[in-house]
C-alpha positions as CSV (number, residue, x, y, z in Angstrom):
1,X,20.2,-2.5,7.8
2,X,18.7,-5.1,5.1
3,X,19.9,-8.0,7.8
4,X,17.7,-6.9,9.8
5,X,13.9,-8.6,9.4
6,X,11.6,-5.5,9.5
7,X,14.0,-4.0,6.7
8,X,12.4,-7.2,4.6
9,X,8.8,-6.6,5.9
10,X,9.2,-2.9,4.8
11,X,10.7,-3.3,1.4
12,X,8.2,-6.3,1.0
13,X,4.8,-3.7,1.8
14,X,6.4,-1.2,-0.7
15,X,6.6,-3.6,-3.5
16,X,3.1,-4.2,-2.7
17,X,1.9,-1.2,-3.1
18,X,3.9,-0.4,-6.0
19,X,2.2,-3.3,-7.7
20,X,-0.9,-1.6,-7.6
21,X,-0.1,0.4,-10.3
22,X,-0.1,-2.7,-12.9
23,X,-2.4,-5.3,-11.3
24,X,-6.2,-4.9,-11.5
25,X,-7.8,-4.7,-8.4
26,X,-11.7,-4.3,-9.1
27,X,-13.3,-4.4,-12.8
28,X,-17.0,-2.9,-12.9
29,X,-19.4,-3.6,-15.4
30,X,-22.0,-0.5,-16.1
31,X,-24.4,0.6,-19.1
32,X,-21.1,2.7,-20.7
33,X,-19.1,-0.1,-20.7
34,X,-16.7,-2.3,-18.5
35,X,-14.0,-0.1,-16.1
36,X,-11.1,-1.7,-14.7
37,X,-9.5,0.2,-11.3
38,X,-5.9,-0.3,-10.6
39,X,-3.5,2.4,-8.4
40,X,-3.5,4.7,-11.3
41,X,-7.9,5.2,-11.6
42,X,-10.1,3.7,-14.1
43,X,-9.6,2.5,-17.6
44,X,-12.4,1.9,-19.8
45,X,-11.7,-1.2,-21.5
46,X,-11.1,-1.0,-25.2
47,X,-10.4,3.0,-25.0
48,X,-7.3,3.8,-26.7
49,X,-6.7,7.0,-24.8
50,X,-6.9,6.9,-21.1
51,X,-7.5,9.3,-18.5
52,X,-5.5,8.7,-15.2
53,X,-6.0,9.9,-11.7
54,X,-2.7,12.1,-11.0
55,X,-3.8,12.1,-7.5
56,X,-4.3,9.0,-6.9
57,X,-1.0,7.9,-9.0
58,X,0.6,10.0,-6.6
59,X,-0.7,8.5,-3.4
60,X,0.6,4.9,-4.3
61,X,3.7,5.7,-5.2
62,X,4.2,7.9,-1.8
63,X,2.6,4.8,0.2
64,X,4.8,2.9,-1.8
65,X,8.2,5.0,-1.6
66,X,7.3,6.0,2.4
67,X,7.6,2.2,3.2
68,X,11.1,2.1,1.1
69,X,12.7,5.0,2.8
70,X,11.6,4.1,6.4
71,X,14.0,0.7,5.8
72,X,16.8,3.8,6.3
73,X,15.5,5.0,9.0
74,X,17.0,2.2,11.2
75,X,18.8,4.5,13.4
76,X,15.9,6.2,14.8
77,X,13.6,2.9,15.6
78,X,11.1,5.3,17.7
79,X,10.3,7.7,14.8
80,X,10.3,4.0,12.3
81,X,7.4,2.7,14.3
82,X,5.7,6.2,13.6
83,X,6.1,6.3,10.3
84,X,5.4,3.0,9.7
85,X,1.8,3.1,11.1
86,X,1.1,6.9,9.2
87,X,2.0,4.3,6.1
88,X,-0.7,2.1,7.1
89,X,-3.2,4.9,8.0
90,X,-2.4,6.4,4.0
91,X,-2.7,2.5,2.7
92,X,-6.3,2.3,4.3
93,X,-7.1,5.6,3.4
94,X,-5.9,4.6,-0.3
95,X,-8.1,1.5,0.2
96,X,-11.1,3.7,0.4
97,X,-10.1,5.9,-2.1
98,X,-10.4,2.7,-4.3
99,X,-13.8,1.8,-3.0
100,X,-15.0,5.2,-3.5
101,X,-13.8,5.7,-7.5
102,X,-15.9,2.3,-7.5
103,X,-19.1,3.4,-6.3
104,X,-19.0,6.6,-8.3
105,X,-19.8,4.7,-11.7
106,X,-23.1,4.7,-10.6
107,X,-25.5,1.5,-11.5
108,X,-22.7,-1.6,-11.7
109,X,-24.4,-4.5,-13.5
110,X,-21.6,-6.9,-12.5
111,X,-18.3,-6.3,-10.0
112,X,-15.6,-8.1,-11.0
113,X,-13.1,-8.6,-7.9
114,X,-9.8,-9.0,-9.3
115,X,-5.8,-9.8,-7.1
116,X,-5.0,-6.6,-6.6
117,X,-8.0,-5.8,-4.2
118,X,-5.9,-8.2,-1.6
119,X,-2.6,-6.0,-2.2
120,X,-3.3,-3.0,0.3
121,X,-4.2,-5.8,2.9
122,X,-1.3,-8.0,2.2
123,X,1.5,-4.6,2.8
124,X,-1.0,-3.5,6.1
125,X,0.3,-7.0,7.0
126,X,3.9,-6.9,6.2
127,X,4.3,-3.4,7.8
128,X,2.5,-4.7,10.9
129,X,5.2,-7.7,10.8
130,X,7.7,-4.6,10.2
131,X,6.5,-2.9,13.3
132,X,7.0,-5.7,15.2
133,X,10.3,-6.8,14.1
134,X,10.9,-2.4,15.0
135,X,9.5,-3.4,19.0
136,X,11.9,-6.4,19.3
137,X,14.8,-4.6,18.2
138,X,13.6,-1.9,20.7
139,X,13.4,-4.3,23.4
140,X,16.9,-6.3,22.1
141,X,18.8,-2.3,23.2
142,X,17.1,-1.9,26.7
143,X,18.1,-4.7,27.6
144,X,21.9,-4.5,26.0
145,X,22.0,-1.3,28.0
146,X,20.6,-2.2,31.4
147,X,23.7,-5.1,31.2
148,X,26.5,-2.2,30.7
């Protein structure tokens, strides 16, 4: 199961994902101070206690974990594909989650875009690659079966 290519693509999207709970993906500058958005909500900088977004937190790491436990799902390559492309529906629908918390500070003197604003587009990618690599395999059986 790890041989196999998509296995790489899938476990490669979930780290991703994952790493949006520690890299910075937009930092906002309003009149209360400067917020920094990563998977977990927004931090004002300086503040020693912080505030996060349980629901939020829990939508990465489910993005994160559903793109870890499809790699076992080898067996069944027609329900893979499917679950594979409700991971990238959630991953945009985290991505405008993020642009949303965003645009709820209200007057933003300077927008600060930071790595982690690439991540969600960088695991879209590697689970397309994934679904792919899922087709080919597809295609690899039929034709192993039409030659028995």
């Amino acid at each position: 199961m790890i041989q196999r290519i998509q296995s790489i693509w899938l476990l490669l999207a979930a780290i991703n994902i994952l790493c949006l709970l520690f890299v910075p993906t937009i930092g906002a500058s309003t009149d209360s101070g400067y917020y920094i958005l990563n998977g977990s909500g927004l931090k004002l900088e300086g503040a020693k206690e912080q505030a996060t977004n349980i629901p939020l937190l829990v939508s990465v790491i489910l993005a994160g974990l559903i793109s870890l436990i499809n790699v076992f799902n080898f067996r069944n390559r027609k329900l893979q594909i499917r679950i594979a492309s409700l991971n990238i529906f959630l991953i945009l629908a985290l991505s405008f989650w993020l642009t949303q918390m965003v645009k709820s500070l209200g007057e933003l003197k300077v927008l600060d875009i930071e790595p982690g604003i690439f991540l969600p587009l960088v695991a879209i990618i590697f689970t397309l690659l994934a679904i792919r690599g899922i087709k080919q395999d597809e295609k690899l059986i039929r034709s192993a079966d039409r030659l028995r």
